[in-house]
BALOBA-1460 file (C-alpha; in Angstrom, 3 decimals):
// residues 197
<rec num="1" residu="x" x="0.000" y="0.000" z="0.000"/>
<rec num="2" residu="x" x="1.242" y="3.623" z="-1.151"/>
<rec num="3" residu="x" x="2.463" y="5.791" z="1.915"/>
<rec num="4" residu="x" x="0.529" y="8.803" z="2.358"/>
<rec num="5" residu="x" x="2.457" y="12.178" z="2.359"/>
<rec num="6" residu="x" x="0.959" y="15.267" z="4.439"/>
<rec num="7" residu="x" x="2.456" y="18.625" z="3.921"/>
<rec num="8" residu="x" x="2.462" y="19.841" z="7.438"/>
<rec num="9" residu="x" x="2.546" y="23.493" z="5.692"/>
<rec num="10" residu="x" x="-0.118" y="26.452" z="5.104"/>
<rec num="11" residu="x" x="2.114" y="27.787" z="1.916"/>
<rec num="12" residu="x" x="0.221" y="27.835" z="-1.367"/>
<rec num="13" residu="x" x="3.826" y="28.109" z="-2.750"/>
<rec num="14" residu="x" x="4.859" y="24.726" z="-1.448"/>
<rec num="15" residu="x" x="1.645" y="23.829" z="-2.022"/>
<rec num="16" residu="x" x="1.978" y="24.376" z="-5.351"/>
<rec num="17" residu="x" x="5.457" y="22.984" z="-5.987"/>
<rec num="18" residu="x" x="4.801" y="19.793" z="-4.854"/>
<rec num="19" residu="x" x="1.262" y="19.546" z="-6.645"/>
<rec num="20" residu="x" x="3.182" y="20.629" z="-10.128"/>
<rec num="21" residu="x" x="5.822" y="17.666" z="-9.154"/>
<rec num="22" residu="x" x="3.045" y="15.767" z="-9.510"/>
<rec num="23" residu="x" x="2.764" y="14.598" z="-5.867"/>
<rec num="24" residu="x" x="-0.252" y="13.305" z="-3.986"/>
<rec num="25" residu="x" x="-0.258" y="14.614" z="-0.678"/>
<rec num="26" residu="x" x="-3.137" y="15.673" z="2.329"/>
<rec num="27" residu="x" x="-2.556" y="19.479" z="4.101"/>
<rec num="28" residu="x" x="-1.957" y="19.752" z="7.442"/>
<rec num="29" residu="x" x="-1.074" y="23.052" z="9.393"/>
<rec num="30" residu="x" x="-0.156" y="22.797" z="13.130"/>
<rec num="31" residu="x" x="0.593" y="25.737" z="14.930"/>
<rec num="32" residu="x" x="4.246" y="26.331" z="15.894"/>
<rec num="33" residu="x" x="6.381" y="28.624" z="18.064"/>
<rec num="34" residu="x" x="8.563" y="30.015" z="15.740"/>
<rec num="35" residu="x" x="10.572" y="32.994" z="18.214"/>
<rec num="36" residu="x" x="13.828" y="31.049" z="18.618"/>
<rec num="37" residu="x" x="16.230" y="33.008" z="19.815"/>
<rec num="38" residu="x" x="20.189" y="32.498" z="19.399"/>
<rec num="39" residu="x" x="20.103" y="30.223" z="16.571"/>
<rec num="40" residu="x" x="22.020" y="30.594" z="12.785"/>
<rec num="41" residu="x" x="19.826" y="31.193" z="10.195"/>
<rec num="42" residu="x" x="20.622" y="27.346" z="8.621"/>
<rec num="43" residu="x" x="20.223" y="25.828" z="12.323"/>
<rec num="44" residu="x" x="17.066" y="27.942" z="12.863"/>
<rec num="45" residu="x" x="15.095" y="26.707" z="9.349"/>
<rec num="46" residu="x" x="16.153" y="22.855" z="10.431"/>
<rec num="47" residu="x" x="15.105" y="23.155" z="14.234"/>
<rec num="48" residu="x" x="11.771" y="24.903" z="12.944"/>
<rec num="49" residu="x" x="11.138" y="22.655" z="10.155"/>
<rec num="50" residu="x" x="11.994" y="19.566" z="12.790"/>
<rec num="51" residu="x" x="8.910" y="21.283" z="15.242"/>
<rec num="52" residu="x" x="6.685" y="21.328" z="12.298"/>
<rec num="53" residu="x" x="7.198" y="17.827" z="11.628"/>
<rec num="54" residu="x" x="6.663" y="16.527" z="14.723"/>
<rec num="55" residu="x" x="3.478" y="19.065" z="15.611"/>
<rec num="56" residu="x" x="1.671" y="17.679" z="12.447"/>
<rec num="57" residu="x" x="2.754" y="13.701" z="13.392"/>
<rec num="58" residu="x" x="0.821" y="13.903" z="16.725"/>
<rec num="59" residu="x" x="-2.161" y="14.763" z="14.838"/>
<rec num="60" residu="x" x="-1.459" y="12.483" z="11.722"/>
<rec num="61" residu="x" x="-1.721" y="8.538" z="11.113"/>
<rec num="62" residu="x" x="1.398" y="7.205" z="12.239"/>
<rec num="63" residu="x" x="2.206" y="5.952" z="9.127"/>
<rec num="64" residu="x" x="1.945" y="8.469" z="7.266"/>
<rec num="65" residu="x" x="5.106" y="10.581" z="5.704"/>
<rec num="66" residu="x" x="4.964" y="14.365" z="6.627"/>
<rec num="67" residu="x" x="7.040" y="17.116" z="5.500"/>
<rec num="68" residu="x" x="7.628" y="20.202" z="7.339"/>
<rec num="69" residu="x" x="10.079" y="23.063" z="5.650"/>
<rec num="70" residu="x" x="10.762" y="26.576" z="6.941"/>
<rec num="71" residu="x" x="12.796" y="29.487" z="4.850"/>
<rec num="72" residu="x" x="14.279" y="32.612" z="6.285"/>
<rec num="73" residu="x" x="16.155" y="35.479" z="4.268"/>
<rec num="74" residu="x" x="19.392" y="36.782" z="5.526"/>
<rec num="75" residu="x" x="21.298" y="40.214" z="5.059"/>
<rec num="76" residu="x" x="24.584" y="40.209" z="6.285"/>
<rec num="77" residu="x" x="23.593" y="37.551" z="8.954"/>
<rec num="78" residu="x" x="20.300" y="39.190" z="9.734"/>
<rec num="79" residu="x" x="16.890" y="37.458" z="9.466"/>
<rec num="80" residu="x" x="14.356" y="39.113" z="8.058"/>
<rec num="81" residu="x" x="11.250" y="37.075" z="8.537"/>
<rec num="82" residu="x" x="7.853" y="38.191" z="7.582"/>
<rec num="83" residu="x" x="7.366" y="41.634" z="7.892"/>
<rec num="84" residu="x" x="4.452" y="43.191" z="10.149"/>
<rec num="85" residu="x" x="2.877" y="45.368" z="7.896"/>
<rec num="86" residu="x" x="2.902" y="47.583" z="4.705"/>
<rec num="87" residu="x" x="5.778" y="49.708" z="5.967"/>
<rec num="88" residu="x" x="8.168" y="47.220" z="7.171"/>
<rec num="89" residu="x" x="7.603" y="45.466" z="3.500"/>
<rec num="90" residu="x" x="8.605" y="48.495" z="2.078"/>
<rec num="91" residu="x" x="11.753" y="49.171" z="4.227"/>
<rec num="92" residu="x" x="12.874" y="45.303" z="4.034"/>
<rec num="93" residu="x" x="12.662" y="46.037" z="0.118"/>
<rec num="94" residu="x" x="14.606" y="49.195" z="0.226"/>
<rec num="95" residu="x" x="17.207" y="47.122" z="2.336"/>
<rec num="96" residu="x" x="17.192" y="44.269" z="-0.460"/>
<rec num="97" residu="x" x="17.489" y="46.749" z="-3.364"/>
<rec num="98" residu="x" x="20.613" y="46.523" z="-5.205"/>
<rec num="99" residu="x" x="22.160" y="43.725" z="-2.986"/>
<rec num="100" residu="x" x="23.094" y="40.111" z="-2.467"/>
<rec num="101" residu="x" x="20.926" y="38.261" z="0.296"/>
<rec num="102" residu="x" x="20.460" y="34.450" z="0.982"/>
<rec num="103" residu="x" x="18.023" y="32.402" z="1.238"/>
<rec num="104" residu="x" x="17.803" y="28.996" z="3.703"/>
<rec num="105" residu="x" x="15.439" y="26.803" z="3.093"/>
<rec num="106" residu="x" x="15.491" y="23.639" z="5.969"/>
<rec num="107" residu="x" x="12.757" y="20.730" z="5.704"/>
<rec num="108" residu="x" x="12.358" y="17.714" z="7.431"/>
<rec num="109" residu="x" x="10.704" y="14.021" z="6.043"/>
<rec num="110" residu="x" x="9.088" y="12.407" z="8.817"/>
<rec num="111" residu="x" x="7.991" y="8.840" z="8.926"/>
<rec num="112" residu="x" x="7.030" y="6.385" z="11.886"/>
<rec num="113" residu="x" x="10.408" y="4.600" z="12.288"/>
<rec num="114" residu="x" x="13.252" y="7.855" z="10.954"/>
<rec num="115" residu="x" x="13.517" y="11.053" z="9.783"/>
<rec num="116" residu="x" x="15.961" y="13.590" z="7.603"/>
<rec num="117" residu="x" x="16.512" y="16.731" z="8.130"/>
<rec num="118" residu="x" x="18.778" y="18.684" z="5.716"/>
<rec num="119" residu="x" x="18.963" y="22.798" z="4.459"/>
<rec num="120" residu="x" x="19.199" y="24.202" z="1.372"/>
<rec num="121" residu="x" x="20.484" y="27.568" z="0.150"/>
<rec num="122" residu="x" x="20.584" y="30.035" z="-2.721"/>
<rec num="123" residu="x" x="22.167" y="33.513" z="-2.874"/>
<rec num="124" residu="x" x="19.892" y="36.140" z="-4.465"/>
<rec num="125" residu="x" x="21.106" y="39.671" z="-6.207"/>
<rec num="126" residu="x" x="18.343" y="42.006" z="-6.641"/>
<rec num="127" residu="x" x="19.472" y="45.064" z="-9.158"/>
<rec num="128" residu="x" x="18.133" y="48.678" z="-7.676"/>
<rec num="129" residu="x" x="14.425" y="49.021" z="-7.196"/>
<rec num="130" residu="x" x="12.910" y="52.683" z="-7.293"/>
<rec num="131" residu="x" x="11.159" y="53.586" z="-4.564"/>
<rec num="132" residu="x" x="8.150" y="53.932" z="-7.168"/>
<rec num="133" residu="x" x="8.184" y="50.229" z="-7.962"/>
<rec num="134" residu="x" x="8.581" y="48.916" z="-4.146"/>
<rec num="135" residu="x" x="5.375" y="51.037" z="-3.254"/>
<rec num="136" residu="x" x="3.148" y="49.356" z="-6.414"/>
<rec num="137" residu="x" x="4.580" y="45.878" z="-5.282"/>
<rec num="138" residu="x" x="3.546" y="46.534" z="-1.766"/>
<rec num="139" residu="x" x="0.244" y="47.961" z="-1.950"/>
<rec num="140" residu="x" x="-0.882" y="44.512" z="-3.826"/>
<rec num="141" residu="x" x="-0.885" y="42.988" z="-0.058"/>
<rec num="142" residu="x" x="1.669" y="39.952" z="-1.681"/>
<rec num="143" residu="x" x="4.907" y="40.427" z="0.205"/>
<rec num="144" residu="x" x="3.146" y="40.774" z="3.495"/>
<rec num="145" residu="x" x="3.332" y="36.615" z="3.796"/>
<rec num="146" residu="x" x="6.435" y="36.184" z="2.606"/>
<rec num="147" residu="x" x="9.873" y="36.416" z="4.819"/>
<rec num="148" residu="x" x="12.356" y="39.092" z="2.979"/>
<rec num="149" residu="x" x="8.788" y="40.601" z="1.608"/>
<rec num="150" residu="x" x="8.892" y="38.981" z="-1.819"/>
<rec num="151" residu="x" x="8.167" y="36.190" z="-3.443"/>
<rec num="152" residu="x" x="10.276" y="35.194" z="-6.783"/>
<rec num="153" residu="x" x="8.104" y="33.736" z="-8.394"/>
<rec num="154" residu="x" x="5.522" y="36.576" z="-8.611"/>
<rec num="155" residu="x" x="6.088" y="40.183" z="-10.061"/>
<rec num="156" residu="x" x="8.957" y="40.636" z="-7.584"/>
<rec num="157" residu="x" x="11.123" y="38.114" z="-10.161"/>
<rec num="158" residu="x" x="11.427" y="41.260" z="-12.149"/>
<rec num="159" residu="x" x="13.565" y="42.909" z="-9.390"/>
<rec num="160" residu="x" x="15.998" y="39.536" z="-9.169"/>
<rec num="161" residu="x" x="19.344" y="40.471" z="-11.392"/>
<rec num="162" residu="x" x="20.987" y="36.816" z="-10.377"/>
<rec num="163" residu="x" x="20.568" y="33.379" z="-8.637"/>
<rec num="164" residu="x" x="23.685" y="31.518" z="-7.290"/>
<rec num="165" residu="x" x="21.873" y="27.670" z="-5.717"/>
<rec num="166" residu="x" x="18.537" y="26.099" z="-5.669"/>
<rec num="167" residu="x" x="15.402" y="28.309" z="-7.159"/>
<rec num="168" residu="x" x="12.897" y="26.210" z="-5.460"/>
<rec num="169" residu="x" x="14.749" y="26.982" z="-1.814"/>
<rec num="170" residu="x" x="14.181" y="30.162" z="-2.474"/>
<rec num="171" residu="x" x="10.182" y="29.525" z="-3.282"/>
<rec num="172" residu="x" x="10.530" y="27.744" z="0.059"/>
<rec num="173" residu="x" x="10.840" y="24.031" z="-0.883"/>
<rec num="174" residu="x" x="13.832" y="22.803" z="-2.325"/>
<rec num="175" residu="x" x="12.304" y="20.147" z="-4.762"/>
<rec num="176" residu="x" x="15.428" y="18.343" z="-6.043"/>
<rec num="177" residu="x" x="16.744" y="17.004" z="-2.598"/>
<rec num="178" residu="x" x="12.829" y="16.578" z="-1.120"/>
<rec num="179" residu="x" x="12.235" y="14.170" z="-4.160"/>
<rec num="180" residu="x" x="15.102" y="11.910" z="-3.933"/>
<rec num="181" residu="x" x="14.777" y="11.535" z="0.160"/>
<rec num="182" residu="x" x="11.167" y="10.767" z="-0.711"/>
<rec num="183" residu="x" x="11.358" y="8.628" z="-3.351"/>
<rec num="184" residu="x" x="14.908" y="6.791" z="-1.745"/>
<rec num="185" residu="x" x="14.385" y="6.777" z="2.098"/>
<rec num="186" residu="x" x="10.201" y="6.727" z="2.052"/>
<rec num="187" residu="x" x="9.327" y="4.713" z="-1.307"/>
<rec num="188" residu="x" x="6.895" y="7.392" z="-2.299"/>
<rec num="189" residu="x" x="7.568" y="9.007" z="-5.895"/>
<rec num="190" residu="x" x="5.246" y="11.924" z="-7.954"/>
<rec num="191" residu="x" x="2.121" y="10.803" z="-10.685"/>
<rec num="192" residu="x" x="2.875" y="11.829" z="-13.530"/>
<rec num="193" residu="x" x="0.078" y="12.612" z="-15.654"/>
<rec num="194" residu="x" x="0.837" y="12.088" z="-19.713"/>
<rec num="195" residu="x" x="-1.061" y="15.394" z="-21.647"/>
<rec num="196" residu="x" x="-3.438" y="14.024" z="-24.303"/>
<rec num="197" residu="x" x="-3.055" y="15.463" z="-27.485"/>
């Protein structure tokens, strides 16, 4: 019998990443401290994602597989998480503009008998962004989920100059090493669907 996978994650963006893998999966969203205090920014994503994991398994069947990811941005060894409101979006923007930040993506795959827990990275350039074009992107509401106030894979790609490391990390699931720790330590692997033509 296939192994069930639950996404222990209220992202539509890894939502959607592992539904356009092709991946058959149930949603489950525990709530989770996240105010750790001390931590690096790649031992912070791992310890979060590892909380995650383990919040959604004491609600889940115990056989089931769950994975649990968390992403931070960093600027010069500051996280910037999600930012409060309209005017911290704005300012974390400004801070972006022009620079190189990174990205740290760390997820856990839980199943009843082990789990792995790994991090992924990618360093991000943005060229300069007018003031003009960080107040149009903010007032559409979409950076205000989203830690470092953007999302790449919306209209804030357009502000991106250059990606060193994995895209997906940066969309907060870093699909290359999730698939092959699914598919080699869990036996579960995506449907693919042929198109009819």
């Amino acid at each position: 019998m296939e192994k069930k996978l639950i996404l222990a994650s209220a992202s539509p963006r890894r939502r959607e990443i592992l539904a356009m893998a092709g991946y058959r999966f149930d949603i489950l969203s525990p709530n989770v401290e996240e105010n750790l205090s001390g931590l690096s920014p790649k031992a912070l994503v791992q310890e979060l994602s590892r909380r995650k994991a383990a919040a959604a398994a004491a609600l889940a069947d115990p056989r089931a597989v769950i994975l649990a990811a968390d992403t931070v941005v960093c600027l010069e060894k500051e996280i910037l998480g999600k930012p409060a409101d309209r005017g911290a979006a704005a300012a974390m923007l400004s801070r972006l503009s022009g620079r190189t930040h990174a990205v740290y993506t760390g997820f856990t795959l839980r199943g009843a008998d082990r789990a792995v827990t790994q991090v992924a990275s990618a360093q991000v350039t943005m060229r300069e962004i007018a003031k003009e074009e960080i107040d149009a992107y903010v007032a559409t509401g979409s950076p205000l989920d989203k830690a470092g106030a953007y999302g790449i894979q919306e209209a804030a790609g357009m502000f991106v100059r250059e990606i060193q490391g994995d895209f997906y990390c940066i969309m907060g699931l870093p699909l290359c090493p999730v698939s092959v720790i699914l598919r080699d330590v869990f036996g579960i692997t995506p449907h693919f669907h042929q198109n009819s033509r």
